[in-house]
MIKOL-247325 format. One record per atom (N, C-alpha, C, CB): atom name; residue in one letter; residue number from 1; x, y negated, z negated. Coordinates in nm, 3 decimals. Glycine has a CB too. Layout:
// residues N
{"CA", "A", NUM, {X, Y, Z}}
...
This chain:
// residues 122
{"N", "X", 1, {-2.149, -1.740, 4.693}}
{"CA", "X", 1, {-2.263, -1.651, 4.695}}
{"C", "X", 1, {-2.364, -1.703, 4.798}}
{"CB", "X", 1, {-2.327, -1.641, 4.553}}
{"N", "X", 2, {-2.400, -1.614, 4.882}}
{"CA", "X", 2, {-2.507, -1.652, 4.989}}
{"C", "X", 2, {-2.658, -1.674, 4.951}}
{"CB", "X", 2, {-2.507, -1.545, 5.090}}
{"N", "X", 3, {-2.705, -1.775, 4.909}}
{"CA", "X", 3, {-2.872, -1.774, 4.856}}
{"C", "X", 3, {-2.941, -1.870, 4.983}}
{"CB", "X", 3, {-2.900, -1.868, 4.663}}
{"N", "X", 4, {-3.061, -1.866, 4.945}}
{"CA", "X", 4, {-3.193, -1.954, 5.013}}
{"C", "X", 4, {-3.117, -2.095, 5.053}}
{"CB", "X", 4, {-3.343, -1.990, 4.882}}
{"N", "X", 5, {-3.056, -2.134, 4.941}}
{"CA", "X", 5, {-3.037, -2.283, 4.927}}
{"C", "X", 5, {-2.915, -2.312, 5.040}}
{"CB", "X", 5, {-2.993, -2.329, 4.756}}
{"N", "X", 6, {-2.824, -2.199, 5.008}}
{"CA", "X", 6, {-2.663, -2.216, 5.132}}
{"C", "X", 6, {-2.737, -2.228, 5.249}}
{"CB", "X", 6, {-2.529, -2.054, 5.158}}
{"N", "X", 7, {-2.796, -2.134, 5.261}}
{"CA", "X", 7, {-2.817, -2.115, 5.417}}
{"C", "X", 7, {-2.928, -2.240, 5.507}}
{"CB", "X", 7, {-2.894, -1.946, 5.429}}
{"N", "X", 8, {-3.003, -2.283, 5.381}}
{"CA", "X", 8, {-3.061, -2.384, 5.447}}
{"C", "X", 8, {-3.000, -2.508, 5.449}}
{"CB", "X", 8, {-3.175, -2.399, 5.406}}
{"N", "X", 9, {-2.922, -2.502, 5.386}}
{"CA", "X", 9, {-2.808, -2.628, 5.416}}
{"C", "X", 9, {-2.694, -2.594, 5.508}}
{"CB", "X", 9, {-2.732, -2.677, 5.277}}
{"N", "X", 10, {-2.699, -2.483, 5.561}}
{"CA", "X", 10, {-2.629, -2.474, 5.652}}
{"C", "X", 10, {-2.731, -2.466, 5.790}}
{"CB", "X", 10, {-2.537, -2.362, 5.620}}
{"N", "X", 11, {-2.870, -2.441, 5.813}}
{"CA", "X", 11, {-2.920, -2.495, 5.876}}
{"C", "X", 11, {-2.886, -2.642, 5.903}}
{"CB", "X", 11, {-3.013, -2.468, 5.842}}
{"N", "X", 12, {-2.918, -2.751, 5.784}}
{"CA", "X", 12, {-2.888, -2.878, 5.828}}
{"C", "X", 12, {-2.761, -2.900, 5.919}}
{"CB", "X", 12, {-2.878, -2.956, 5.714}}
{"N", "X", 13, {-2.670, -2.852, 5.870}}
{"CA", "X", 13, {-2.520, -2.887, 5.891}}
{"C", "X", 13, {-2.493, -2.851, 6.065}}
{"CB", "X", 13, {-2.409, -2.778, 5.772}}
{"N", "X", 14, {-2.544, -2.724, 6.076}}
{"CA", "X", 14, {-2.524, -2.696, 6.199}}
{"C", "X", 14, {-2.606, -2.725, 6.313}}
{"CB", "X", 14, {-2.508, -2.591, 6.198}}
{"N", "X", 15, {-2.780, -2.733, 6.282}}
{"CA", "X", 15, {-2.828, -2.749, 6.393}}
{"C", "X", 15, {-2.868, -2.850, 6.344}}
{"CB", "X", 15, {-2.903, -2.663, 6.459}}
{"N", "X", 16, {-2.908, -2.941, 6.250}}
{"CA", "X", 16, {-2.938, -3.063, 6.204}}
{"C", "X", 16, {-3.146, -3.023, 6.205}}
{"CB", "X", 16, {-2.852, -3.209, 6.332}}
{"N", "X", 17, {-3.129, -2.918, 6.135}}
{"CA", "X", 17, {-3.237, -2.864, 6.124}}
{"C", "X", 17, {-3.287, -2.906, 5.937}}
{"CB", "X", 17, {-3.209, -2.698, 6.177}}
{"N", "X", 18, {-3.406, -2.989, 5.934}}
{"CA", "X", 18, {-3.417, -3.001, 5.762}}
{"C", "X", 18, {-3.463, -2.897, 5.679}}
{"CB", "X", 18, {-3.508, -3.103, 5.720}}
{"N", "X", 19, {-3.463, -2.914, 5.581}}
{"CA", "X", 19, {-3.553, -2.839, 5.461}}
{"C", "X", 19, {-3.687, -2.833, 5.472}}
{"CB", "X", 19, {-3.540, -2.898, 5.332}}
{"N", "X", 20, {-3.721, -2.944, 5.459}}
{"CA", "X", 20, {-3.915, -2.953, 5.506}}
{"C", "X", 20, {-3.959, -2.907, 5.638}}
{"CB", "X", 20, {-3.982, -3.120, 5.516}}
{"N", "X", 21, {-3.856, -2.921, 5.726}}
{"CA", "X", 21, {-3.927, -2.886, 5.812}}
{"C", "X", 21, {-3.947, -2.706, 5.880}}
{"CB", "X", 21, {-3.882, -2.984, 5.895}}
{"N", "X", 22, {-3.851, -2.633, 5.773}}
{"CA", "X", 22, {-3.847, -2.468, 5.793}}
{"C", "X", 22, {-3.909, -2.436, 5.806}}
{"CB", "X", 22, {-3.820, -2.384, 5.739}}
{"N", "X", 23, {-4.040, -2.429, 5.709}}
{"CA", "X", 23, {-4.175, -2.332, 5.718}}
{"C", "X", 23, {-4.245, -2.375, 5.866}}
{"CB", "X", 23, {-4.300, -2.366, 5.570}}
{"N", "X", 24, {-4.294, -2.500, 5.937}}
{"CA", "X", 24, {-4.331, -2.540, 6.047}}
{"C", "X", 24, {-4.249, -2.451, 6.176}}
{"CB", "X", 24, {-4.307, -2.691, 6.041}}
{"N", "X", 25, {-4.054, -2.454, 6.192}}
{"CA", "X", 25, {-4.065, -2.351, 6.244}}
{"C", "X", 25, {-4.022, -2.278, 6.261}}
{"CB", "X", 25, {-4.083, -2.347, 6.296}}
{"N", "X", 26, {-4.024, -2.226, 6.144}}
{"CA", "X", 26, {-4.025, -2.030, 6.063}}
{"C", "X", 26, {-4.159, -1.984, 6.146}}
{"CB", "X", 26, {-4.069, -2.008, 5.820}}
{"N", "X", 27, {-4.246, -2.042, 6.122}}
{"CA", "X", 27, {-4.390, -2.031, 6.176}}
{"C", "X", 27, {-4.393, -2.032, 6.330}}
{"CB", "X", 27, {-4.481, -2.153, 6.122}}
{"N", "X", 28, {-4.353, -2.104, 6.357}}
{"CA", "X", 28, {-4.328, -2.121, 6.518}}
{"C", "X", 28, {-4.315, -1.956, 6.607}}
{"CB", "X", 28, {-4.157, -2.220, 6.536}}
{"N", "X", 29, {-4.112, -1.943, 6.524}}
{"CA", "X", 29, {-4.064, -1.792, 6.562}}
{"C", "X", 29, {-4.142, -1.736, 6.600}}
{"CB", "X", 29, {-4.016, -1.710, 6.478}}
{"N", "X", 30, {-4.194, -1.728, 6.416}}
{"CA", "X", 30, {-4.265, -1.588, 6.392}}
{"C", "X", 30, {-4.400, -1.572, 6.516}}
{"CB", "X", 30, {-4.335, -1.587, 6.208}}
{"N", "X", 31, {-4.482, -1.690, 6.554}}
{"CA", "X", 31, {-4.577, -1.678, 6.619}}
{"C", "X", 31, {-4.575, -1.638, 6.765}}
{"CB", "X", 31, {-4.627, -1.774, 6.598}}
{"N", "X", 32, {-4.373, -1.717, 6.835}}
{"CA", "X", 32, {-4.350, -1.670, 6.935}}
{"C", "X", 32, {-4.331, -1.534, 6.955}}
{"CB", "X", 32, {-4.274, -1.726, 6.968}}
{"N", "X", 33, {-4.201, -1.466, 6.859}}
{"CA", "X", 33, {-4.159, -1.349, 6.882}}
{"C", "X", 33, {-4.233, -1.280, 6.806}}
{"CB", "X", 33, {-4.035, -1.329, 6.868}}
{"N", "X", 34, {-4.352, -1.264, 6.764}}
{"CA", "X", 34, {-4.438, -1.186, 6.689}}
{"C", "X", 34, {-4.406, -1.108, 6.560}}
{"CB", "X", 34, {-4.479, -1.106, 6.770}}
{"N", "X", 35, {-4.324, -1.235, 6.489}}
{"CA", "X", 35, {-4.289, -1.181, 6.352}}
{"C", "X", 35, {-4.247, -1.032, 6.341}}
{"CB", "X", 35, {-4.407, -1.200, 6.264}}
{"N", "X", 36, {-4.309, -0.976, 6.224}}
{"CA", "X", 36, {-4.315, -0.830, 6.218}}
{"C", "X", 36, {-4.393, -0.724, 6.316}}
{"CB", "X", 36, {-4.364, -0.810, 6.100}}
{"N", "X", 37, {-4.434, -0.775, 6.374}}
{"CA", "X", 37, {-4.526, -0.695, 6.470}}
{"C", "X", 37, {-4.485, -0.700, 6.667}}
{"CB", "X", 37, {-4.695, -0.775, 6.435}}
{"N", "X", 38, {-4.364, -0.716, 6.659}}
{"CA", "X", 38, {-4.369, -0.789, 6.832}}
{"C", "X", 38, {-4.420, -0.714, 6.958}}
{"CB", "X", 38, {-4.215, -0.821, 6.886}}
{"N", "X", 39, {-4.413, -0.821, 7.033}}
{"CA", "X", 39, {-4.522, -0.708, 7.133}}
{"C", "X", 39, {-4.339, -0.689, 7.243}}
{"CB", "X", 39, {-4.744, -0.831, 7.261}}
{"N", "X", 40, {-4.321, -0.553, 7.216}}
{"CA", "X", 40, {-4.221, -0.512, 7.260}}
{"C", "X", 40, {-4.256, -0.403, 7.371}}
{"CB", "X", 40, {-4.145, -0.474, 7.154}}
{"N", "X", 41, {-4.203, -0.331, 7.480}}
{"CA", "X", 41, {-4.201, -0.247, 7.569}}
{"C", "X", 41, {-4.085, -0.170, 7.531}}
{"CB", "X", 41, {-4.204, -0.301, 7.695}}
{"N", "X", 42, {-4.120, -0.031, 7.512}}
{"CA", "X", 42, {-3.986, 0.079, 7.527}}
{"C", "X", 42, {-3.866, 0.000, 7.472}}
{"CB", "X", 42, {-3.947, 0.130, 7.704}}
{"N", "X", 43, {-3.896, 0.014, 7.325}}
{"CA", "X", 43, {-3.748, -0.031, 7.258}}
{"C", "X", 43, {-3.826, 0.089, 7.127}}
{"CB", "X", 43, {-3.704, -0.266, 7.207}}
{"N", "X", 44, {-3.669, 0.111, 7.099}}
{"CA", "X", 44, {-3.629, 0.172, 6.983}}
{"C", "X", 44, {-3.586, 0.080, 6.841}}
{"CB", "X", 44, {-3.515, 0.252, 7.030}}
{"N", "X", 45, {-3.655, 0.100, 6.770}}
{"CA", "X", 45, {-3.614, 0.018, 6.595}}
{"C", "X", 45, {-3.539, 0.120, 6.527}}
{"CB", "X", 45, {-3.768, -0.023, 6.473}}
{"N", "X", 46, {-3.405, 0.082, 6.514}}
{"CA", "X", 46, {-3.315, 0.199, 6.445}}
{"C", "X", 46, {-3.271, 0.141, 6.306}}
{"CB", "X", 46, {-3.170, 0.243, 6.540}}
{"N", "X", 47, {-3.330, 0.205, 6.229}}
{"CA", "X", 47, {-3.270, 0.155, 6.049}}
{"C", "X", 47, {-3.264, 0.235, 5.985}}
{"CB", "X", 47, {-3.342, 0.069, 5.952}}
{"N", "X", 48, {-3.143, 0.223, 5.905}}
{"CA", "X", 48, {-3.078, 0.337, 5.806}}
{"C", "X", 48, {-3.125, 0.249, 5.672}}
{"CB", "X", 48, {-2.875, 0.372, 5.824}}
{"N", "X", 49, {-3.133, 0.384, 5.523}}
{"CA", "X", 49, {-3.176, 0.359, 5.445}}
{"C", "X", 49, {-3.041, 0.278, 5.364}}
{"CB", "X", 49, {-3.247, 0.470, 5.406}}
{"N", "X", 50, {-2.926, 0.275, 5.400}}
{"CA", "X", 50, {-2.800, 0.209, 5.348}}
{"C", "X", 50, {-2.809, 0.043, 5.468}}
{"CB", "X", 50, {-2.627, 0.347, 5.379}}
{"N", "X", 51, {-2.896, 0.010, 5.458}}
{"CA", "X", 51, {-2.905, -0.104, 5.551}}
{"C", "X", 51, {-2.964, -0.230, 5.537}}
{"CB", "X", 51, {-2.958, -0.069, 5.644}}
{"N", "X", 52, {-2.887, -0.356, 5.505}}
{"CA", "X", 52, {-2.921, -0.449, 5.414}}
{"C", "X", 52, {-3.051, -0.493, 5.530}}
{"CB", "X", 52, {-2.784, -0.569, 5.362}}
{"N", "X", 53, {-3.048, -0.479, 5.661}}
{"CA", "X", 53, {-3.104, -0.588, 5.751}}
{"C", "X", 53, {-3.246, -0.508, 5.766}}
{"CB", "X", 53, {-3.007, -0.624, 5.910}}
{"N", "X", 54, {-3.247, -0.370, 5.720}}
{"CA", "X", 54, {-3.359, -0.271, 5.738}}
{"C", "X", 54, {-3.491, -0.359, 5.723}}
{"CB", "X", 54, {-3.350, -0.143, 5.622}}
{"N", "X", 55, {-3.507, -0.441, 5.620}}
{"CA", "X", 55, {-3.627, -0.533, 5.604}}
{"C", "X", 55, {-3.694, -0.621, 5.673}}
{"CB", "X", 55, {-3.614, -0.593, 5.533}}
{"N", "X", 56, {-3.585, -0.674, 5.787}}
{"CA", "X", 56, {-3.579, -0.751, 5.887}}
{"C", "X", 56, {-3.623, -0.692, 6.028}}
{"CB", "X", 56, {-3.455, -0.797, 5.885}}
{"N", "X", 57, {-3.659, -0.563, 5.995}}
{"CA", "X", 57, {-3.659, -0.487, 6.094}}
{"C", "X", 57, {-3.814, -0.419, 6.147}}
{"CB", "X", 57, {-3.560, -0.391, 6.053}}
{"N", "X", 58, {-3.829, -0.360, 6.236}}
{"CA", "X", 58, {-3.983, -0.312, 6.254}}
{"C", "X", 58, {-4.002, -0.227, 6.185}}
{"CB", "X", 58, {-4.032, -0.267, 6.374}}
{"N", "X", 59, {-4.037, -0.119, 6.103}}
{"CA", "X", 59, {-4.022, -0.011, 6.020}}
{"C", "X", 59, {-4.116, 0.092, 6.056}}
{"CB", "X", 59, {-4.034, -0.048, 5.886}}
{"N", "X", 60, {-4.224, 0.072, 6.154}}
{"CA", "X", 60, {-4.316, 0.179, 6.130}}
{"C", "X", 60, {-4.352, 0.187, 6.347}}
{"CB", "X", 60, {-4.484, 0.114, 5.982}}
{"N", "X", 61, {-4.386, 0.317, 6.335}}
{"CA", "X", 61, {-4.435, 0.290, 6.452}}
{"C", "X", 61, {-4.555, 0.226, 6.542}}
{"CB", "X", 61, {-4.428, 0.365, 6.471}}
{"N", "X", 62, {-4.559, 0.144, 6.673}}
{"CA", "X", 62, {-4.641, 0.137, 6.691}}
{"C", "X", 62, {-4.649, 0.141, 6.848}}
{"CB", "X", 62, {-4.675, 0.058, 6.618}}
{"N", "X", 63, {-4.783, 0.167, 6.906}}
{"CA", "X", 63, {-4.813, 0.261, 7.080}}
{"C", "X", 63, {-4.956, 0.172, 7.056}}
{"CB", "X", 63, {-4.830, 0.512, 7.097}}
{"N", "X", 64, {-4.941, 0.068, 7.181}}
{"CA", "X", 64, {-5.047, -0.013, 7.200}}
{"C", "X", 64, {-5.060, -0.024, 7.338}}
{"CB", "X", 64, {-5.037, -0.136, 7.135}}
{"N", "X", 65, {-5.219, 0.007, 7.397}}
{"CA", "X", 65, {-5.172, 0.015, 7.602}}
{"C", "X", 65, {-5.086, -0.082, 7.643}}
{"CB", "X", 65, {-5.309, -0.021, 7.727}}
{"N", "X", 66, {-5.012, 0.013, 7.696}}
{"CA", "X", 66, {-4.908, -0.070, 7.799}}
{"C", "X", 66, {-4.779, -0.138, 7.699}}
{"CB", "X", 66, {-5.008, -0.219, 7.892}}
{"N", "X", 67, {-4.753, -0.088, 7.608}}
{"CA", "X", 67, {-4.680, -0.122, 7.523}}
{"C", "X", 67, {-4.606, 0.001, 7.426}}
{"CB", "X", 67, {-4.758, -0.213, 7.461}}
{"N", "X", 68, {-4.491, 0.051, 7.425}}
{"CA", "X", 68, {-4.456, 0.137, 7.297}}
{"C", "X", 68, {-4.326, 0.087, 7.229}}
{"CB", "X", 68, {-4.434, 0.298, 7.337}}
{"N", "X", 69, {-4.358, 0.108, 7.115}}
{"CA", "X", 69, {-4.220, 0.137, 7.014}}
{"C", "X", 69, {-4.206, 0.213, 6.931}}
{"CB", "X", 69, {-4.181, 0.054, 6.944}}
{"N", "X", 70, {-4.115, 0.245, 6.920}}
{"CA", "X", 70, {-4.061, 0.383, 6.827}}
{"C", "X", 70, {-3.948, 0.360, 6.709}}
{"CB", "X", 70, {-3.986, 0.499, 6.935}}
{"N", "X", 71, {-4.032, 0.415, 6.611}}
{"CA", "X", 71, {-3.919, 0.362, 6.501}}
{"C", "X", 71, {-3.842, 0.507, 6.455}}
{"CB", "X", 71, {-4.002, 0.272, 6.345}}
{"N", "X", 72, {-3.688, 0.442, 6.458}}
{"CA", "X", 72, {-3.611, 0.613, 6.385}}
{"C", "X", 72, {-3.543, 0.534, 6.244}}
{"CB", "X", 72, {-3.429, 0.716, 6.524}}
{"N", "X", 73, {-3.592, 0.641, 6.162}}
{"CA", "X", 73, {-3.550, 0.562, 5.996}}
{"C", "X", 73, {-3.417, 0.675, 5.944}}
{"CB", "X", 73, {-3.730, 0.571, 5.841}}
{"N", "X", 74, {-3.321, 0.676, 5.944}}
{"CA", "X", 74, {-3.206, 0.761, 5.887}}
{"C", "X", 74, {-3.190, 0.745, 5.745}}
{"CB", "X", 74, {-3.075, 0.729, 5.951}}
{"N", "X", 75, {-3.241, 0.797, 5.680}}
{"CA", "X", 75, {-3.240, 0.743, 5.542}}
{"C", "X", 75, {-3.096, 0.760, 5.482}}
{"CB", "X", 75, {-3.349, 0.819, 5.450}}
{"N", "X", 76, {-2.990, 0.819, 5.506}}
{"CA", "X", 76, {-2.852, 0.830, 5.407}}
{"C", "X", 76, {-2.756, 0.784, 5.545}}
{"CB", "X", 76, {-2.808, 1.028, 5.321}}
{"N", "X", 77, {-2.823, 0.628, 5.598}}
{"CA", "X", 77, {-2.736, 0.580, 5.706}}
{"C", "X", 77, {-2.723, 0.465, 5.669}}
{"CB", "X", 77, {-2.777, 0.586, 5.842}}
{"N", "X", 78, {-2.589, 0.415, 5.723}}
{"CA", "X", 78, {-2.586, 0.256, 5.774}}
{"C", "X", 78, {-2.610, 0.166, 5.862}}
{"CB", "X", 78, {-2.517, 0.224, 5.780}}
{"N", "X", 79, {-2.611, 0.038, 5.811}}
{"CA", "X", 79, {-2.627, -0.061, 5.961}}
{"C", "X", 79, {-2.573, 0.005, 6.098}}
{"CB", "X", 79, {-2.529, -0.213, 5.948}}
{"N", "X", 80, {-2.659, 0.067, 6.201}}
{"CA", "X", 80, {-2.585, 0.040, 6.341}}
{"C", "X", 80, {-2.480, 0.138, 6.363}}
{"CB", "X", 80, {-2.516, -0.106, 6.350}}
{"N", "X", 81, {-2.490, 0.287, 6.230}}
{"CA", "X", 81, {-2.425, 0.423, 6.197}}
{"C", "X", 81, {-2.463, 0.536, 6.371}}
{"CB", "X", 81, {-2.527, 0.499, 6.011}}
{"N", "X", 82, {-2.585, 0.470, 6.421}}
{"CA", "X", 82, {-2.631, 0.557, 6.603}}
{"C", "X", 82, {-2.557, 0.496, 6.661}}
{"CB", "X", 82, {-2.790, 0.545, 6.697}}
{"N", "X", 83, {-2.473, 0.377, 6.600}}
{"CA", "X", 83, {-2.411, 0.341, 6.782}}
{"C", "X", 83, {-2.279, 0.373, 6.792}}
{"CB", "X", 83, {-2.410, 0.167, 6.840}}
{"N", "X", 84, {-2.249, 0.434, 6.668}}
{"CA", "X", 84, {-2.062, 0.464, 6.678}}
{"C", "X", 84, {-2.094, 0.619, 6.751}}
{"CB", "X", 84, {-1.942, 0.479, 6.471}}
{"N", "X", 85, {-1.965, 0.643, 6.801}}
{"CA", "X", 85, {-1.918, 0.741, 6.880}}
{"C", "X", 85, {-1.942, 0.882, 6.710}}
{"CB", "X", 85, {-1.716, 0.685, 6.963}}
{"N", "X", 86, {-1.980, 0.979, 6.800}}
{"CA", "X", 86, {-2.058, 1.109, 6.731}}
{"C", "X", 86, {-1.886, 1.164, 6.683}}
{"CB", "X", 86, {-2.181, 1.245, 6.874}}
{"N", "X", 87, {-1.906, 1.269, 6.566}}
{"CA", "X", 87, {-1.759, 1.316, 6.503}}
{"C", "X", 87, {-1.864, 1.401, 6.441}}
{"CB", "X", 87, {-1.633, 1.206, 6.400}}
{"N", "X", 88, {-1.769, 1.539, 6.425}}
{"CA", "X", 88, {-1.812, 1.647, 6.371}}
{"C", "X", 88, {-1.839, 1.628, 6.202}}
{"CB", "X", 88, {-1.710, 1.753, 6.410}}
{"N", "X", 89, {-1.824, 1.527, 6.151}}
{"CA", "X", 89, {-1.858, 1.462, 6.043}}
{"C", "X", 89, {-1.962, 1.369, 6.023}}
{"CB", "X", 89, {-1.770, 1.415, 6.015}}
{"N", "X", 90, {-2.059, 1.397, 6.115}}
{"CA", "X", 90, {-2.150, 1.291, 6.091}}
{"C", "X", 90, {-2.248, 1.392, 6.008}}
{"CB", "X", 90, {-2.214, 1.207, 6.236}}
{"N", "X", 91, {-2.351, 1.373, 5.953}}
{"CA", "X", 91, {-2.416, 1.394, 5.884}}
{"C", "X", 91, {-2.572, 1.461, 6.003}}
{"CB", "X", 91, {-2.410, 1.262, 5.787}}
{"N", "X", 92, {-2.618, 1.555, 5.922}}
{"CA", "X", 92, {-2.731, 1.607, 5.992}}
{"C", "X", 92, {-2.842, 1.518, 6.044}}
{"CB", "X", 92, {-2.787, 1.695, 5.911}}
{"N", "X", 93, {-2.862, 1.432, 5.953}}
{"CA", "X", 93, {-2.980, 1.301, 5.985}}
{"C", "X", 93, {-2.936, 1.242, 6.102}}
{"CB", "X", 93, {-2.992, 1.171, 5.866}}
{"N", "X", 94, {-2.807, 1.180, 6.061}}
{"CA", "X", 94, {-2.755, 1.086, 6.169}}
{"C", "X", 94, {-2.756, 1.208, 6.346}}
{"CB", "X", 94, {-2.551, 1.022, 6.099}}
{"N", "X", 95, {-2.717, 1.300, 6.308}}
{"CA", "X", 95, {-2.746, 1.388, 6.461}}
{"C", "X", 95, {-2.884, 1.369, 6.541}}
{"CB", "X", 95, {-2.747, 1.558, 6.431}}
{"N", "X", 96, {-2.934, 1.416, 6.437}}
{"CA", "X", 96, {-3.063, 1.450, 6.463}}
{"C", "X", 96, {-3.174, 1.298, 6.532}}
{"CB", "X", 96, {-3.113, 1.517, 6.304}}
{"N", "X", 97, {-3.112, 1.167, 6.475}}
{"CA", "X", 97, {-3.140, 1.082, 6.464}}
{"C", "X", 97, {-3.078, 1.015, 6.613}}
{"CB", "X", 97, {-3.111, 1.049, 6.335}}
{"N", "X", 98, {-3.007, 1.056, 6.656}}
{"CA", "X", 98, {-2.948, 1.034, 6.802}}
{"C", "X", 98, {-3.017, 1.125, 6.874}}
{"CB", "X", 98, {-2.789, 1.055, 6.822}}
{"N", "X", 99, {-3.053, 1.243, 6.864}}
{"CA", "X", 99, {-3.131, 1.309, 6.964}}
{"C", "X", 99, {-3.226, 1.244, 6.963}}
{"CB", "X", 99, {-3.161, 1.438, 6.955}}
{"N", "X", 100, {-3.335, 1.194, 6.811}}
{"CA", "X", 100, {-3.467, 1.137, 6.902}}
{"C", "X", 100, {-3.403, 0.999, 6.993}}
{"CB", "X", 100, {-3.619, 1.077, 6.777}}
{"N", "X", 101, {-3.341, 0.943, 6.948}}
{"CA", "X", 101, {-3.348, 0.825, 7.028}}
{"C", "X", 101, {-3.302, 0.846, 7.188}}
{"CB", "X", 101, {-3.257, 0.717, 6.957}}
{"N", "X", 102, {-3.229, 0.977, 7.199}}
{"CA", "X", 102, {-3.222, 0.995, 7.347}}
{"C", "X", 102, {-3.300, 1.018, 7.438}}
{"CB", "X", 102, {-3.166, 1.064, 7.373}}
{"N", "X", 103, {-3.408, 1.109, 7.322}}
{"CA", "X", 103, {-3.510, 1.174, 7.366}}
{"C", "X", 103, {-3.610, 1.049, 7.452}}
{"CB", "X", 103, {-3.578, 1.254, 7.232}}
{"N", "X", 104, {-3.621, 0.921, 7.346}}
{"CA", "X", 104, {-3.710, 0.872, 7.392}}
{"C", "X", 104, {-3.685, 0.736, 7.505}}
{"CB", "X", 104, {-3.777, 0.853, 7.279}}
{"N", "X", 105, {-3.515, 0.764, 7.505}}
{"CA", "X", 105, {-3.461, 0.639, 7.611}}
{"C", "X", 105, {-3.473, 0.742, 7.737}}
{"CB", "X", 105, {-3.268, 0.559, 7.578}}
{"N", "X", 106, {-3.441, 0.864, 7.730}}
{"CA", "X", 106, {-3.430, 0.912, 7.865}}
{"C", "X", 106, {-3.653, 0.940, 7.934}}
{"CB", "X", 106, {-3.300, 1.104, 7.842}}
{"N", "X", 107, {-3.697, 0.922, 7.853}}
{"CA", "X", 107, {-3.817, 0.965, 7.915}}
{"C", "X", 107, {-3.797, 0.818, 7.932}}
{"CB", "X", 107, {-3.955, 1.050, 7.842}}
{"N", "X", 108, {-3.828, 0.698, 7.904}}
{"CA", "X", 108, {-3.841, 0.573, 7.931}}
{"C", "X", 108, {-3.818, 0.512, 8.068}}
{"CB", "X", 108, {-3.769, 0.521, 7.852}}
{"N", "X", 109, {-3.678, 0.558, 8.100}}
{"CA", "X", 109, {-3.591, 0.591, 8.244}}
{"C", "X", 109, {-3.679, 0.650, 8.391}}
{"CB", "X", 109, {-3.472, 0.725, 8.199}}
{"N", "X", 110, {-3.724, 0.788, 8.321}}
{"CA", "X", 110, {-3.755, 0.814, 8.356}}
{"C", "X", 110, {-3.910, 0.770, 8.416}}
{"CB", "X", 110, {-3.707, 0.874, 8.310}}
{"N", "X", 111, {-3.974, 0.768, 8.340}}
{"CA", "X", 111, {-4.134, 0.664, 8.367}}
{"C", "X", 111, {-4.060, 0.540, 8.450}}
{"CB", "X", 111, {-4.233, 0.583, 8.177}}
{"N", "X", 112, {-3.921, 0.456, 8.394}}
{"CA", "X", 112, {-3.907, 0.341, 8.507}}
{"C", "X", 112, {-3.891, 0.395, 8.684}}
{"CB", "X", 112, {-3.755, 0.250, 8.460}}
{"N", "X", 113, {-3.798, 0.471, 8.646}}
{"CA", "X", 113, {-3.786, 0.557, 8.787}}
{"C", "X", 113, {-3.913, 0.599, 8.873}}
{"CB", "X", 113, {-3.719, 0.696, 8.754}}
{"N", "X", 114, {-4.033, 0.668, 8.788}}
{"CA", "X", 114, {-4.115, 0.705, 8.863}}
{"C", "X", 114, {-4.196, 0.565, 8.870}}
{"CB", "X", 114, {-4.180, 0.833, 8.818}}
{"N", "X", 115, {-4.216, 0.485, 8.830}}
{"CA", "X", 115, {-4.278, 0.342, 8.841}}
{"C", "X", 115, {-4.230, 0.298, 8.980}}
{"CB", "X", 115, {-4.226, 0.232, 8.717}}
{"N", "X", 116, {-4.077, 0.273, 8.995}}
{"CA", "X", 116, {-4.027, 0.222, 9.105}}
{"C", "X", 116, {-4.070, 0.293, 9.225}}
{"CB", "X", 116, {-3.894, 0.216, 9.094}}
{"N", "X", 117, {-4.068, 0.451, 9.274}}
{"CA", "X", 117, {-4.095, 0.497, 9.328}}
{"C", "X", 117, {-4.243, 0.453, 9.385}}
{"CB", "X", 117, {-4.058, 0.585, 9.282}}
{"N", "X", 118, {-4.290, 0.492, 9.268}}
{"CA", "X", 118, {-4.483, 0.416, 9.302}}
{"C", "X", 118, {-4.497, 0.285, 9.386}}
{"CB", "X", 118, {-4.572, 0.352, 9.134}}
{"N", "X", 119, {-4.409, 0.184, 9.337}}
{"CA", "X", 119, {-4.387, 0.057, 9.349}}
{"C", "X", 119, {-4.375, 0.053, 9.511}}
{"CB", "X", 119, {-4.261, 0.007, 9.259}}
{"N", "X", 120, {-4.258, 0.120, 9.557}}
{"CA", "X", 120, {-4.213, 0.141, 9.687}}
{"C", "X", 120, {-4.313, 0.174, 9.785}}
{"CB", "X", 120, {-4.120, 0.238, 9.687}}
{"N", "X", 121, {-4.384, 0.261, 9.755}}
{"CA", "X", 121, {-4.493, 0.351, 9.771}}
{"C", "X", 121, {-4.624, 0.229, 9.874}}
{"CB", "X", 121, {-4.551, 0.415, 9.576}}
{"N", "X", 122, {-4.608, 0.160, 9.756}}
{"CA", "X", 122, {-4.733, 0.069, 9.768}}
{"C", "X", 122, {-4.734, -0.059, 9.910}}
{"CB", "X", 122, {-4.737, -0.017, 9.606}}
């Protein structure tokens, strides 16, 4: 059974990482990669409601200058259910749930494209 205790002894084992010293840097991470909150550019947070890691995940949206992220929540999905290849059996959410995310990778592209152009420009 996988608990608190395995895994931090498998910390030790593998990176020779201790017990006492987790929270110091758990803390670290979290302060580098901005825990729950990261300061991310044009990424998509994709979590289905059948999804153990969903918690681990960004859950809500957030658009800060010069910064966006976009969260798509599929609620009757699984782990990582947007990245398999589409079948006339997928479920309405899950469709629908690939259009926004296209929606918002292809404008993304697009803003890079017109960026570069500018860039050139200059």
């Amino acid at each position: 059974m996988v608990t608190l205790r395995s895994q931090t002894e498998l910390c030790l084992m593998l990176f020779d990482i201790s017990q006492h010293s987790l929270p110091g840097r758990v803390a670290f991470t979290n302060t580098y990669y901005g825990g729950d909150d990261p300061h991310t550019h044009r990424v998509v947070y994709v979590n289905g409601g059948v999804d153990p890691w969903k918690e681990l995940s960004v859950l809500r949206d957030r658009t800060e200058e010069g910064e966006e992220a976009q969260t798509v929540f599929i609620k009757d999905s699984a782990h990582c259910a947007d990245m398999m290849s589409s079948r006339v059996t997928d479920r309405r959410s899950l469709r629908e749930a690939r259009a926004e995310i296209r929606k918002h990778v292809e404008r993304w592209l697009k803003m890079a494209a017109q960026e570069k152009i500018e860039k050139r420009r200059q």
